[in-house]
N, C-alpha and C positions, 0 to 999 in steps of 0.2 A: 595613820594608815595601817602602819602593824598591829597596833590595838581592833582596830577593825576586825582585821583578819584572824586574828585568837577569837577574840569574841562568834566566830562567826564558825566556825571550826569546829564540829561537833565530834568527843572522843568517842571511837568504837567499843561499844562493851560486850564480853560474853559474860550471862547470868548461869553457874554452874551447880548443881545444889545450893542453891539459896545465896550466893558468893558472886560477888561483879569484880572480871578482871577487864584491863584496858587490853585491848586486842596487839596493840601495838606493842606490849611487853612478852608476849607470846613467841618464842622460838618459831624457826619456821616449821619446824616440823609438828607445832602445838596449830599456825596458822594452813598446812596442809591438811592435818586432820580436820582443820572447821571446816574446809573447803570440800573435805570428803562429804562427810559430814551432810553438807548442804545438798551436793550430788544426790547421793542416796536418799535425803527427803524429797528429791524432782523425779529422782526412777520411781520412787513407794506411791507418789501423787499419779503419775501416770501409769503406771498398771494399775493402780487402783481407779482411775476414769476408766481403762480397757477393759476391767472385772468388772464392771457397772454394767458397761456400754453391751457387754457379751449377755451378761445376767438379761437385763432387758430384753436384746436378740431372741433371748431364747427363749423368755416368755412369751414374746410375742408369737412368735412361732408355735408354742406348745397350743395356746389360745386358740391361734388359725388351723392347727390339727384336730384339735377338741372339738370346734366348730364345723368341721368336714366331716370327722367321726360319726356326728349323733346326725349324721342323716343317711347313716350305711348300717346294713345289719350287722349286727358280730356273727362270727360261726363259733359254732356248740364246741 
């Protein structure tokens, strides 16, 4: 049954320039930084859907002004 359980127990790796360390040999303050780390790649993902999601907004919008425009005259 303990053999099982190694077998089945997969090690954590970080791939770092090209270099695989076991997570598990990592200080914790090596394991806080991954954790930062991770954070800041779910803030960077989400304003970047909210930059998207705006960009969009505001084309569409531009389009629906554009669209209003060309049936009003300009003035000189």
């Amino acid at each position: 049954m303990a053999e099982e359980k190694e077998l089945n127990t997969s090690v954590k790796k970080l791939k770092f320039d090209e270099v695989e360390y076991n997570l598990d040999d990592l200080p914790e303050e090596g394991k806080n930084l991954i954790n930062g780390l991770k954070t800041v790649d779910i803030q960077l993902k989400m304003y970047g859907d909210t930059i998207n999601l705006l960009n969009f907004s505001k084309n569409k919008m531009l389009q629906e002004l554009k669209s209003i425009l060309k049936d009003i005259k300009p003035t000189d």
